[in-house]
C-alpha positions as CSV (number, residue, x, y, z in Angstrom):
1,X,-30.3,-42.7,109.6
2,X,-30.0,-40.4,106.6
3,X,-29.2,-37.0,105.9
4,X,-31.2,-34.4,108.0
5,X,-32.2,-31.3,105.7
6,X,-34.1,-30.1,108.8
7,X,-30.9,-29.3,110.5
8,X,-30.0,-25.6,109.9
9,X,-26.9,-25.7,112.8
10,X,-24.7,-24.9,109.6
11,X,-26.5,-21.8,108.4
12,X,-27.1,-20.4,111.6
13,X,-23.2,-20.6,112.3
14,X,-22.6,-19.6,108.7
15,X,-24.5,-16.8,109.6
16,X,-23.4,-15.5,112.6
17,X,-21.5,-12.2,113.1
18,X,-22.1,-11.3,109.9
19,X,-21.4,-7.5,110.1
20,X,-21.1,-6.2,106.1
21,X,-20.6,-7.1,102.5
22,X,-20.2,-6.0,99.0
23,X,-23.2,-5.2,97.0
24,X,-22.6,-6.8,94.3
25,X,-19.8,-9.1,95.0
26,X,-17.8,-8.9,92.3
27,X,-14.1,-7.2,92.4
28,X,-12.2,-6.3,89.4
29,X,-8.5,-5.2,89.1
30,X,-6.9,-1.8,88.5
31,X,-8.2,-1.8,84.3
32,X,-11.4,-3.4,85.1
33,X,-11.0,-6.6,84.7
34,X,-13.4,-8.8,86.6
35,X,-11.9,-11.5,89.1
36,X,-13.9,-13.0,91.0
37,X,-18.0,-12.3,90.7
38,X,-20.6,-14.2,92.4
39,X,-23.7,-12.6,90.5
40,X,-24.4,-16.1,88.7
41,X,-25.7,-17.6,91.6
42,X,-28.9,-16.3,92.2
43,X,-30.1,-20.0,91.8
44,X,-28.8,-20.8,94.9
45,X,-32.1,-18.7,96.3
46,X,-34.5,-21.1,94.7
47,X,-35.3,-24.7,94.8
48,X,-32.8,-27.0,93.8
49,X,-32.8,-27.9,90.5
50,X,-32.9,-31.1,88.5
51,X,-29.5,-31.0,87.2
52,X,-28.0,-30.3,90.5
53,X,-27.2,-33.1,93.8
54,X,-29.5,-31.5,96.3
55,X,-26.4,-32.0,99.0
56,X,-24.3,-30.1,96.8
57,X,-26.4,-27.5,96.6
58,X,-27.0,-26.9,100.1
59,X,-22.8,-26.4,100.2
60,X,-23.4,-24.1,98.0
61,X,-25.9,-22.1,99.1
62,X,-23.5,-22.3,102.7
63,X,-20.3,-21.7,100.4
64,X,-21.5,-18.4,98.8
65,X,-22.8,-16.3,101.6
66,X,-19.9,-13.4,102.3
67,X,-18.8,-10.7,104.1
68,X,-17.2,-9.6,106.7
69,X,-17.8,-11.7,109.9
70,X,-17.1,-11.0,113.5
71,X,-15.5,-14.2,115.0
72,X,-15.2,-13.8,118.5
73,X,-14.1,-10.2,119.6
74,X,-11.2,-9.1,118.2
75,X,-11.0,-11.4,115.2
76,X,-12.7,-11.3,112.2
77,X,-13.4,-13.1,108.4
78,X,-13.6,-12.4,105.1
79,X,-15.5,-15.1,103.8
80,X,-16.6,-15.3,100.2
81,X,-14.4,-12.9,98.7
82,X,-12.5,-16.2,97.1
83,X,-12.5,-20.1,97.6
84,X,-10.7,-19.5,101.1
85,X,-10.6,-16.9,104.3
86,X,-9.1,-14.2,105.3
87,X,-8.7,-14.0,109.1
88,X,-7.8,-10.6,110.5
89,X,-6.9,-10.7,114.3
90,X,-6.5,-7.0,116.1
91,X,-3.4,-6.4,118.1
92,X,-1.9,-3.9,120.0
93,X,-1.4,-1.4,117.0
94,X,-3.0,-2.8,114.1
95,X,-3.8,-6.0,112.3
96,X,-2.6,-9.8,111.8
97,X,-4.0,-11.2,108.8
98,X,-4.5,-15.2,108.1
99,X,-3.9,-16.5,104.7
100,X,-4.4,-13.6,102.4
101,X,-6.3,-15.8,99.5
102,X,-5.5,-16.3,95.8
103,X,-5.3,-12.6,94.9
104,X,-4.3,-9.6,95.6
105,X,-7.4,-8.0,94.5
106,X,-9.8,-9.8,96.7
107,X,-7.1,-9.9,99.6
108,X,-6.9,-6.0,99.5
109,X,-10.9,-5.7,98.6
110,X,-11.6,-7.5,102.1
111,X,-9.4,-6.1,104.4
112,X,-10.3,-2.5,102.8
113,X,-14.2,-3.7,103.8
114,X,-13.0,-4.5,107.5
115,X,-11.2,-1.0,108.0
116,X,-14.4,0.7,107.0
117,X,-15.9,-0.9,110.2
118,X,-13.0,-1.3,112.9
119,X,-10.4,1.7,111.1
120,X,-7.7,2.6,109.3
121,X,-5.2,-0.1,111.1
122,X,-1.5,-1.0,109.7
123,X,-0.9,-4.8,108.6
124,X,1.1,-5.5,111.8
125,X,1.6,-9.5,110.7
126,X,1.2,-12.2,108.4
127,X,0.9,-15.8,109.1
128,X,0.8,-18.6,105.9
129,X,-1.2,-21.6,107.7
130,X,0.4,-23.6,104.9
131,X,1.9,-23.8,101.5
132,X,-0.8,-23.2,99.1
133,X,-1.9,-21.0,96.6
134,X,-5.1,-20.1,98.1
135,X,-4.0,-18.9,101.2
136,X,-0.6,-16.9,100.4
137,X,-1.2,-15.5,96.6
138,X,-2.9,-12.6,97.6
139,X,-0.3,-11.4,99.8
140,X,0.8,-8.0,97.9
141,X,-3.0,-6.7,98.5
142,X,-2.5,-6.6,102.0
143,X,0.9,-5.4,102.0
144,X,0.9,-3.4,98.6
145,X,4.6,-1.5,99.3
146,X,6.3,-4.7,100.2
147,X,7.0,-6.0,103.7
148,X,9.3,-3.6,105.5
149,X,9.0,-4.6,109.3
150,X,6.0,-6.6,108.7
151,X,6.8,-10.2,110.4
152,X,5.6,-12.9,108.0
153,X,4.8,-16.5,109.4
154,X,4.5,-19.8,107.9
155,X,5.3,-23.3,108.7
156,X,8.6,-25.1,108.3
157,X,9.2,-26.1,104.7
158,X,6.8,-23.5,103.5
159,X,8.9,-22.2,100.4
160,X,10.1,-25.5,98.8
161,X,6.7,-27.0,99.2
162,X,5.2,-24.1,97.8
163,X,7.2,-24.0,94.9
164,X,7.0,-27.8,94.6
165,X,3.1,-27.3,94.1
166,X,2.6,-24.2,92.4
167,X,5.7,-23.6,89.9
168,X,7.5,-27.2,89.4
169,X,4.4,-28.5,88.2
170,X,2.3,-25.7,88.5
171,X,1.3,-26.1,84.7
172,X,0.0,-29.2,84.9
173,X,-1.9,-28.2,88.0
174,X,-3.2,-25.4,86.5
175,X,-4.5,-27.3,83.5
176,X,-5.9,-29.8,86.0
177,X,-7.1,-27.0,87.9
178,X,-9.8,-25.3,85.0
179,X,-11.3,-29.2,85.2
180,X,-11.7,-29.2,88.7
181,X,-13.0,-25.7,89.7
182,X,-14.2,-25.4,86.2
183,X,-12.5,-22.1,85.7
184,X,-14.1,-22.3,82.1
185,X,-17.8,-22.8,83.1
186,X,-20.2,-20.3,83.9
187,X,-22.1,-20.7,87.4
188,X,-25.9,-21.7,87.6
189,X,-27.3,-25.0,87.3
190,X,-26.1,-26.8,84.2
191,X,-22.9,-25.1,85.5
192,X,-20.9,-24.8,88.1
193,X,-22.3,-24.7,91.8
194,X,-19.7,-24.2,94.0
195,X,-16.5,-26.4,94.6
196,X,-17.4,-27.7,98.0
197,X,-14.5,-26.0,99.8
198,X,-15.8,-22.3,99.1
199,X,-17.7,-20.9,95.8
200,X,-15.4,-20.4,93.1
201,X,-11.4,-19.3,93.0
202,X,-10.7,-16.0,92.1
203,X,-8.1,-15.1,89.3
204,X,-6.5,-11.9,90.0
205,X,-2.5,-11.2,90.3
206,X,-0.9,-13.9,92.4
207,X,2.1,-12.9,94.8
208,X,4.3,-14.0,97.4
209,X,6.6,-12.6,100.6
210,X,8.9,-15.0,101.5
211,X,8.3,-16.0,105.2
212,X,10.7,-14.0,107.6
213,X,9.7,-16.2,111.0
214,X,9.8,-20.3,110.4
215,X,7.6,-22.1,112.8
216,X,9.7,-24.9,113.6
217,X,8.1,-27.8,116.6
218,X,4.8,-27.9,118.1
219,X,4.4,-25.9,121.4
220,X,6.2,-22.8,120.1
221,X,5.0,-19.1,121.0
222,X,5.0,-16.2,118.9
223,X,3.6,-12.9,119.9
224,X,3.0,-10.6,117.2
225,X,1.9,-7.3,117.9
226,X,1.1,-8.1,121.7
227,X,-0.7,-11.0,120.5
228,X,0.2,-14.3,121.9
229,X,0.3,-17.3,119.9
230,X,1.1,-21.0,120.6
231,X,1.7,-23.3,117.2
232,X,0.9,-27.0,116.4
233,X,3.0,-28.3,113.5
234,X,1.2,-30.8,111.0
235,X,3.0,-31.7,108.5
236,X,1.8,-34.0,106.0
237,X,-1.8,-33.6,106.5
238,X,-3.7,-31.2,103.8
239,X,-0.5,-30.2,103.0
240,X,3.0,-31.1,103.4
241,X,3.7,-27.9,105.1
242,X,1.1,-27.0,107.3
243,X,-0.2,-25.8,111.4
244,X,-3.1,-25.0,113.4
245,X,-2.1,-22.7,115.8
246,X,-4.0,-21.3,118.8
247,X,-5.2,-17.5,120.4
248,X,-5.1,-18.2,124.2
249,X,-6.5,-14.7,124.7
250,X,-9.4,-14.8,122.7
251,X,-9.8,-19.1,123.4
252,X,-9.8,-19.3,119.4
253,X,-8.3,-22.2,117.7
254,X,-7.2,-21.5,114.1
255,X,-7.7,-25.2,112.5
256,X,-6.0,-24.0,109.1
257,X,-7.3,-26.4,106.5
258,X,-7.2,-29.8,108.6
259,X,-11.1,-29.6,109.6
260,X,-13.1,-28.1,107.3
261,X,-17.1,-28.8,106.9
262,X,-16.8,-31.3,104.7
263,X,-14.4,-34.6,103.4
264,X,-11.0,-33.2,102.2
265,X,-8.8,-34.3,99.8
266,X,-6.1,-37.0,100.3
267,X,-5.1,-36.3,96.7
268,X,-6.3,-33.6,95.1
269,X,-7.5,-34.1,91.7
270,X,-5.7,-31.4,90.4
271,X,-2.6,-33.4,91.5
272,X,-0.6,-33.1,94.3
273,X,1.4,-35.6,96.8
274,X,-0.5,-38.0,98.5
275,X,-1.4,-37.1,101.9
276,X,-1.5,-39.3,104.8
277,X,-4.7,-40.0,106.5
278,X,-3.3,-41.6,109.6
279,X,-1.0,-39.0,110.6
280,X,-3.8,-36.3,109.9
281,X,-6.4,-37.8,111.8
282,X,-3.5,-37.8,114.9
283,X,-2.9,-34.1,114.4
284,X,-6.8,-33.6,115.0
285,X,-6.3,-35.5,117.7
286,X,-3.3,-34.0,119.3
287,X,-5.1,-30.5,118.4
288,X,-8.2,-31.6,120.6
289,X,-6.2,-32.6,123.6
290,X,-3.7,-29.5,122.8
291,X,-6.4,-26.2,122.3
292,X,-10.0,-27.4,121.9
293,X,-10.3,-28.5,125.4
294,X,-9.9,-24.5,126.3
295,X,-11.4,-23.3,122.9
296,X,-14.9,-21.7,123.2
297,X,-14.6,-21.4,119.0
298,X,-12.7,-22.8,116.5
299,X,-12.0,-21.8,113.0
300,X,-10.7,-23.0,109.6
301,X,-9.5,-21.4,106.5
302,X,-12.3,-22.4,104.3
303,X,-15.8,-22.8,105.4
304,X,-17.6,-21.2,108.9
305,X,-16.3,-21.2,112.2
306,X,-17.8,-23.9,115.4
307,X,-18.7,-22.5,118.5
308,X,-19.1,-23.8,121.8
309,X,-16.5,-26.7,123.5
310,X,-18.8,-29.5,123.0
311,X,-19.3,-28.8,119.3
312,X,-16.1,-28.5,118.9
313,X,-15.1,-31.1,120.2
314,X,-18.0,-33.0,118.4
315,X,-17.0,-31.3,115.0
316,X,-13.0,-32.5,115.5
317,X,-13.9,-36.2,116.6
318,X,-15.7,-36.5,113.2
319,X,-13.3,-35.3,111.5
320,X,-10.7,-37.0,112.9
321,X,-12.3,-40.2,112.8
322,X,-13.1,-39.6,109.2
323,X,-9.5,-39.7,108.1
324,X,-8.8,-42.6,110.7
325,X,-11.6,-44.6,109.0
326,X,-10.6,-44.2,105.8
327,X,-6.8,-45.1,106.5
328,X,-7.3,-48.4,108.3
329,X,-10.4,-50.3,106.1
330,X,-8.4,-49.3,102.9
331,X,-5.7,-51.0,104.4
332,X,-7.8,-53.7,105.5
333,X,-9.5,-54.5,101.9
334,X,-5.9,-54.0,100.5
335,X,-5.0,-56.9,102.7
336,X,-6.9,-59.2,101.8
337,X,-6.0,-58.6,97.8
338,X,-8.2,-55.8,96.6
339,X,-7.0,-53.3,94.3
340,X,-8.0,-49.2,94.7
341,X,-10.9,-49.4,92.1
342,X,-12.5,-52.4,93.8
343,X,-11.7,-51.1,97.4
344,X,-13.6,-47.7,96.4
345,X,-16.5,-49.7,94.7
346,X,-17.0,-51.7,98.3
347,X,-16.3,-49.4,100.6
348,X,-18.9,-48.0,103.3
349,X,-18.3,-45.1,105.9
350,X,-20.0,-46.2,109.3
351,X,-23.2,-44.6,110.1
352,X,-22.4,-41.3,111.8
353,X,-19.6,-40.5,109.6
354,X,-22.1,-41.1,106.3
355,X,-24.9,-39.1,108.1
356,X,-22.7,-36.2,109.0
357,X,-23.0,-33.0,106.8
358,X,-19.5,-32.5,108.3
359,X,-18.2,-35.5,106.9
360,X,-19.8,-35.8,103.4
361,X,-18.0,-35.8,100.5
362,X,-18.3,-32.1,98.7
363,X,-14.6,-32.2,97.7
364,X,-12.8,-34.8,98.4
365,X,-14.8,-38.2,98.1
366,X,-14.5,-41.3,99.6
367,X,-13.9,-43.1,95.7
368,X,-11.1,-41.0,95.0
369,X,-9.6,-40.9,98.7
370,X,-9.4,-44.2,99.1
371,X,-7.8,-45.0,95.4
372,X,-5.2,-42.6,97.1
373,X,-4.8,-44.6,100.3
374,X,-4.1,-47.2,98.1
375,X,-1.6,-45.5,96.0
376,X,0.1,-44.0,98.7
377,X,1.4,-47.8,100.2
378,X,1.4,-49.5,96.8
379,X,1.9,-47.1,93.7
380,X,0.2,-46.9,90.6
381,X,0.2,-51.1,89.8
382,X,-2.4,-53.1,90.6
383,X,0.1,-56.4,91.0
384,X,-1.8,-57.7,87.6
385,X,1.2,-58.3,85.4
386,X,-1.2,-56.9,82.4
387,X,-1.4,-53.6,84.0
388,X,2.9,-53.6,83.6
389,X,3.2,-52.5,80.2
390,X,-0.5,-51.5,79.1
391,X,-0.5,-49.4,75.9
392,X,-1.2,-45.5,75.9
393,X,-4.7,-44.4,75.7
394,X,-5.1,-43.6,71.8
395,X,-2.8,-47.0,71.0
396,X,-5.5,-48.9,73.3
397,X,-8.5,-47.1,71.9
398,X,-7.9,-48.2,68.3
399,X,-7.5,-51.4,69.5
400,X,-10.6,-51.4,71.1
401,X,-12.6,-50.1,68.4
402,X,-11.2,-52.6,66.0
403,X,-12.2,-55.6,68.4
404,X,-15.6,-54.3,69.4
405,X,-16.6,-53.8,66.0
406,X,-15.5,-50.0,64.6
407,X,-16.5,-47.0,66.0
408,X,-20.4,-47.1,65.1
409,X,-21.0,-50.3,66.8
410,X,-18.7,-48.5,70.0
411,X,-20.8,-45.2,69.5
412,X,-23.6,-47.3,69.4
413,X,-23.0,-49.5,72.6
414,X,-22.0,-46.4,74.1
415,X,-25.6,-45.1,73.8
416,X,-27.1,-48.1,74.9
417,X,-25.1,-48.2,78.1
418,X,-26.5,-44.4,79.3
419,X,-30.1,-45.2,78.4
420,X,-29.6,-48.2,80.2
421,X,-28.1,-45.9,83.6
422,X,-24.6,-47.1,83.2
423,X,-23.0,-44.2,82.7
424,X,-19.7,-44.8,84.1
425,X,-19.3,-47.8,81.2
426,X,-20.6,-45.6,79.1
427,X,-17.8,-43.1,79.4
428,X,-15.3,-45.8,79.3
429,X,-16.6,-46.8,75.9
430,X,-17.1,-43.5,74.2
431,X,-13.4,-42.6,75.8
432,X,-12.2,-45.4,73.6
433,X,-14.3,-43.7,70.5
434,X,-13.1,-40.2,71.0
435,X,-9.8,-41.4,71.4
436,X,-9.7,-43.6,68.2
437,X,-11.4,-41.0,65.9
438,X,-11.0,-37.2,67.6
439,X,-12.6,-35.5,64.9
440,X,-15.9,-38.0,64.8
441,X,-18.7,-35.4,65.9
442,X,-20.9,-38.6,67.0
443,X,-18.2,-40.2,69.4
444,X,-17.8,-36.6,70.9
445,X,-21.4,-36.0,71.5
446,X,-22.5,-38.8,72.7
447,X,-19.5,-38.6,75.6
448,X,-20.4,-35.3,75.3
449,X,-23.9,-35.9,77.2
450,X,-22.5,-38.5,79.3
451,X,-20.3,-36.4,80.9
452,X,-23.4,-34.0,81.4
453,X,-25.2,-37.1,83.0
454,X,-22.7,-37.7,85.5
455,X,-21.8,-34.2,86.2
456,X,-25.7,-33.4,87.0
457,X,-25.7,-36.5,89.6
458,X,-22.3,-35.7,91.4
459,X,-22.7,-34.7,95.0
460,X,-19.0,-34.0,95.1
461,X,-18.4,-30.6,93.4
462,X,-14.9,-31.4,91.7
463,X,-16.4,-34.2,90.0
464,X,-19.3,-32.2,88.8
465,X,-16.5,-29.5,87.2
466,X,-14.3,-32.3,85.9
467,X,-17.6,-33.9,84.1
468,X,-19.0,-30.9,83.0
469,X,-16.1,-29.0,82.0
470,X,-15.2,-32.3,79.8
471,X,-18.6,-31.7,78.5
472,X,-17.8,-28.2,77.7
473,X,-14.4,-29.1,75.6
474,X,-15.9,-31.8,73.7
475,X,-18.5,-29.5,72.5
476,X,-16.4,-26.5,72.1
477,X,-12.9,-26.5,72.4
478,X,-10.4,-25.8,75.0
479,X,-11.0,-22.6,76.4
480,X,-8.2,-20.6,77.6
481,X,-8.1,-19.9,81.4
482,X,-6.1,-17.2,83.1
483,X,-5.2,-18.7,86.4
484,X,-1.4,-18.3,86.8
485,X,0.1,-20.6,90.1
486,X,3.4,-19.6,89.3
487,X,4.2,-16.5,87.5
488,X,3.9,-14.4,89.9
489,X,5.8,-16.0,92.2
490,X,9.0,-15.9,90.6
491,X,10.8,-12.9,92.6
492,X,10.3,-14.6,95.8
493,X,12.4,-17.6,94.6
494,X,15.8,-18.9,95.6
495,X,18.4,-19.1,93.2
496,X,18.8,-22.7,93.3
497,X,14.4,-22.7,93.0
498,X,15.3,-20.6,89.6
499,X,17.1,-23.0,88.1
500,X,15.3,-26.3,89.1
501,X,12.1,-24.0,87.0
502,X,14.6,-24.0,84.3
503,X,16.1,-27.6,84.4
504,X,12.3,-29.0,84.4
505,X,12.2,-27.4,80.9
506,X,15.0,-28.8,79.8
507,X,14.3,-31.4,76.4
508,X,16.3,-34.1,77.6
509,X,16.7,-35.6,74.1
510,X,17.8,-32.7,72.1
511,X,19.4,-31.2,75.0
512,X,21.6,-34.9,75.3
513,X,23.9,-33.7,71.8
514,X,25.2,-30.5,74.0
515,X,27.3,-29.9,76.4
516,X,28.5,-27.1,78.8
517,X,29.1,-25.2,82.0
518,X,28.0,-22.3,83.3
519,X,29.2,-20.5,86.4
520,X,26.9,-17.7,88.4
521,X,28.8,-15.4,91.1
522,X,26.3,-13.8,93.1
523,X,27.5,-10.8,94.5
524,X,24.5,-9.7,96.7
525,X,24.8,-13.7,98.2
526,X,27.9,-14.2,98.2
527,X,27.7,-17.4,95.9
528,X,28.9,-19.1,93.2
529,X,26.5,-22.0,91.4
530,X,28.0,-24.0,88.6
531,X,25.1,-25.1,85.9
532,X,26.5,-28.2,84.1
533,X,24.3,-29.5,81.1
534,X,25.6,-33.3,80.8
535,X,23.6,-36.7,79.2
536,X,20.4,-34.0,79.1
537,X,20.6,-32.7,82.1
538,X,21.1,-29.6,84.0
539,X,23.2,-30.0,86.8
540,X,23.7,-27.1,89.6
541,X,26.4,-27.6,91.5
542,X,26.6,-24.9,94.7
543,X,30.2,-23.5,95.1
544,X,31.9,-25.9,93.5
545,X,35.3,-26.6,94.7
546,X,36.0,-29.1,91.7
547,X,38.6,-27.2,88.9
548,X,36.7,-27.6,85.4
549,X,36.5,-25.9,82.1
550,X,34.1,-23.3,82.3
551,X,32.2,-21.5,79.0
552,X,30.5,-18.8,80.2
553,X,31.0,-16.8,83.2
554,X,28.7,-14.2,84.7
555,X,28.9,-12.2,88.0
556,X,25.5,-10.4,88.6
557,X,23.1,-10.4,91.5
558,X,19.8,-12.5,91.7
559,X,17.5,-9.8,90.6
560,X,19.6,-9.5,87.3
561,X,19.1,-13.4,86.9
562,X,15.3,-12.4,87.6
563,X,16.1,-10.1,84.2
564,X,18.1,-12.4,81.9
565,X,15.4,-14.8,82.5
566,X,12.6,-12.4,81.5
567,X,14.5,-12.1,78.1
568,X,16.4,-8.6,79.4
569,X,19.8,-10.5,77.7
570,X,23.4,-9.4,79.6
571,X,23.1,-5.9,79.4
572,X,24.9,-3.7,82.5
573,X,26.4,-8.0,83.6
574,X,30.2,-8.3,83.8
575,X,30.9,-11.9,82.0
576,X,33.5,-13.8,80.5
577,X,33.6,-16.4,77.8
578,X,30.6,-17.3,75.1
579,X,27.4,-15.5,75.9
580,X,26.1,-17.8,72.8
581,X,26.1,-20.5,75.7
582,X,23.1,-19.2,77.1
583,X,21.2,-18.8,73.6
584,X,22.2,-23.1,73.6
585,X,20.6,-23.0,77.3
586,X,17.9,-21.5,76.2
587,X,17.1,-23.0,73.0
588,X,16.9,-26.4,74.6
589,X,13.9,-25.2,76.7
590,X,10.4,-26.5,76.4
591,X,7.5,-24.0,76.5
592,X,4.7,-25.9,78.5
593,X,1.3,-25.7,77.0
594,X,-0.9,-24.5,79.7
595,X,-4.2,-25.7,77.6
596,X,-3.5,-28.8,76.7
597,X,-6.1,-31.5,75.6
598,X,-7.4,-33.8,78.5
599,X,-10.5,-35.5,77.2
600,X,-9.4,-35.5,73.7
601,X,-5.7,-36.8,72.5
């Protein structure tokens, strides 16, 4: 069996109940700033090209059509108007909305586009299906004067996760981030073509309402604005806090972003925690036997909606048997003494799985899920006691330079390597060069085209934005990006979240030749934390009942922390002792550099 092009079951669902869309697509804030613009992809109307996976691009062309779409009746999508959806389900007196995207902007562009065809109807509910960006940031668009009544829904653990992902190492992630949606890259086809799980991410303003309702166990029920709803928690499957969740009125099952038309991620390579394969693949499972058995269509967060209880029930056995698969032969080869880069350069799906469009690998892959698998049980050593205490990538490059020969001769068996279709070596080589000489024009350009190589032959979109955008920066520089995963989340924060942000910045070497304490009464929570800087740390201690010698003493509420942090100083804050403790604080803080080099040192 092989891929069957012939098949067109995606774009006829991809299609259907499409009602309306924007003309053009492209959606700018207030002072005109683009964010999010889909004009570059007229390609997608042609042939595929040469420098383009033809697999790939049939995600794409599925990935960029948009609009709104009618689900079933009485919930609708906005698909398109960002990487993810935005479901809208009609209740009693107005409107539940599903995972309001990145931002605000496209979130409030697509819900103005479905009240020009079903009316002026009030935001009457939110529900997070789980804890990232994508599918919570654009919350202020659909609820642009705050909350008020408005219940707000998410999963169990949603806040910590959340800020675990998108502020304690949100600048890393964001870095990552431009490499694997190639936020730098313009779209066409020596570009970017999609990312497999929607067309491109938007960059607009990025929010978030804390939840007000926690979904706590599976088989819970929720009615929000007349509407029924029962719940299915999953944690630990795309994301640590995460449910599908089910309409028994309208027999719609709402599969968040644990079956998606394509392989998913069990580590993202913008970095995240490793996610478990075997308990996802149960939660499909348990879902099928739970809702799809009464579900006449089920829908995701990303990608089109199935219809029909034998394709869905079709559709979910893939998918569970995907992440199954993938679980118990990396397991398997691990047993029997393979490492993660040998397990990945064996490894073979069974037949159906390979041949099913469902199942291939747009954004996740099967190399990189399977290195995770690995790493999950095992960790980052191989068991080789070489790979204990390797040297640092530029220490090892020299190193490697010297012994090959200098860096023409590594330049030079670089080259020889591509012509020859090794690319992969080829990389590895040049990699050394660039790293042992950055300023060599040569070594960059001849990694420089490798990277182009590999990028034009990826049928997994990440890897074609990681290559290509490493192609990009070698030639050009880093460009600066403006997605923000954390910024704008600030105000929904806890207080003990505020400080952890600030202890992570902490230099723990400088910061090791000072000590003090802090204490913060809160009078709108009716707390007291104690902030103790000891060995280079930042300690915070909640209402500490331990007597100790205290330097600085500040009573103030949470939004004037949200002020003193933003530089505002102690103005209008009643304190005691040396305010010149929190000019110490603060002067030990890193500022993280949210361009920093990746394929250069």
């Amino acid at each position: 069996m092989a891929l069957d092009y012939d098949d067109r079951t995606d774009f006829e669902n991809a299609d259907r109940g499409f009602i309306k869309t924007l003309t053009p697509m492209r959606i700018s804030k207030a002072d005109g700033t683009v964010v999010f613009d889909t004009s570059g992809y007229g390609f997608l109307d042609g042939p595929c090209p040469e420098t383009v996976d033809p697999s790939l691009f049939r995600q794409a062309q599925l990935c960029v059509k948009n609009g709104l779409f009618e689900v079933v009746e009485g919930i609708y999508q906005i698909r398109g108007f960002d990487i993810s959806n935005m479901t809208l389900v009609e209740g009693d007196t107005g409107v539940i909305v599903i995972d309001p995207l990145i931002s605000a902007e496209c979130a409030a562009a697509g819900l103005a586009l479905y009240r020009q065809e079903r009316g002026d109807r009030p935001v009457t509910g939110v529900i997070y299906t789980h804890s990232h960006a994508d599918h919570f940031g654009g919350v202020d668009g659909v609820l642009p004067d705050g909350r008020g009544e408005v219940p707000v829904l998410a999963p169990a653990g949603f806040m910590a996760e959340a800020v675990s992902e998108n502020v304690y190492a949100g600048v890393a992630m964001t870095r990552r981030g431009t490499y694997m949606y190639g936020l730098g890259m313009t779209s066409g086809p020596e570009g970017q073509c999609g990312t497999g799980l929607g067309i491109q991410t938007s960059h607009g303003t990025v929010g978030l309402i804390p939840p007000t309702v926690d979904i706590t166990h599976t088989g819970q029920q929720e009615t929000v604005d007349g509407v029924p709803i029962v719940f299915q928690m999953t944690p630990g499957t795309e994301a640590p806090a995460e449910m599908n969740f089910y309409f028994p009125r309208h027999r719609a099952l709402c599969l968040a972003e644990n079956a998606t038309h394509n392989l998913h991620n069990l580590l993202t390579l913008r970095g995240a925690q490793v996610r478990d394969p075997r308990i996802w693949s149960r939660y499909i499972d348990e879902a099928m036997e739970m809702f799809a058995v009464d579900a006449d269509v089920a829908f995701a967060s990303h990608h089109w909606p199935t219809w029909g209880a034998d394709n869905i029930m079709g559709f979910l056995s893939l998918q569970r048997d995907l992440y199954m698969y993938l679980h118990d032969q990396t397991l398997r080869m691990m047993n029997v003494g393979l490492n993660g880069p040998e397990i990945a350069e064996e490894f073979e799906l069974s037949p159906a799985l390979a041949d099913a469009w469902s199942a291939r690998g747009y954004y996740g892959s099967v190399s990189h899920n399977v290195k995770a698998v690995y790493q999950r049980y095992l960790g980052w050593f191989d068991g080789n006691p070489t790979s204990l205490w390797e040297h640092p990538r530029t220490a090892k490059a020299v190193r490697y330079v010297e012994t090959i020969g200098g860096i023409d001769a590594v330049i030079e068996k670089g080259r020889a390597y591509a012509d020859a279709g090794d690319l992969r070596f080829a990389a590895e080589l040049l990699t050394h060069a660039v790293f042992a000489e950055p300023n060599n024009k040569a070594a960059k350009d001849a990694l420089a085209q490798t990277y182009q190589q590999l990028g034009f032959g990826a049928e997994n979109a990440t890897w074609r934005c990681f290559y290509l955008t490493g192609h990009n920066e070698l030639r050009d520089g880093v460009q600066r990006t403006e997605l923000d995963l954390g910024g704008g989340m600030a105000a929904a924060l806890s207080v003990e979240q505020l400080f952890d942000s600030i202890a992570i910045r902490v230099n723990g070497p400088r910061a090791a030749k000072d000590s003090f304490r802090i204490e913060w009464h809160f009078t709108d929570q009716d707390s007291v934390v104690r902030l103790t800087l000891s060995n280079g740390v930042l300690i915070q201690t909640p209402d500490p009942r331990s007597k100790a010698d205290i330097d600085l003493t500040l009573t103030l509420t949470k939004a004037q922390l949200l002020g003193i942090l933003a530089g505002k100083g102690l103005d209008g804050i009643d304190h005691s002792g040396d305010p010149g403790v929190l000019q110490r604080l603060f002067g030990l803080l890193d500022t993280p550099d949210p361009n920093f080099a990746v394929v250069t040192p």
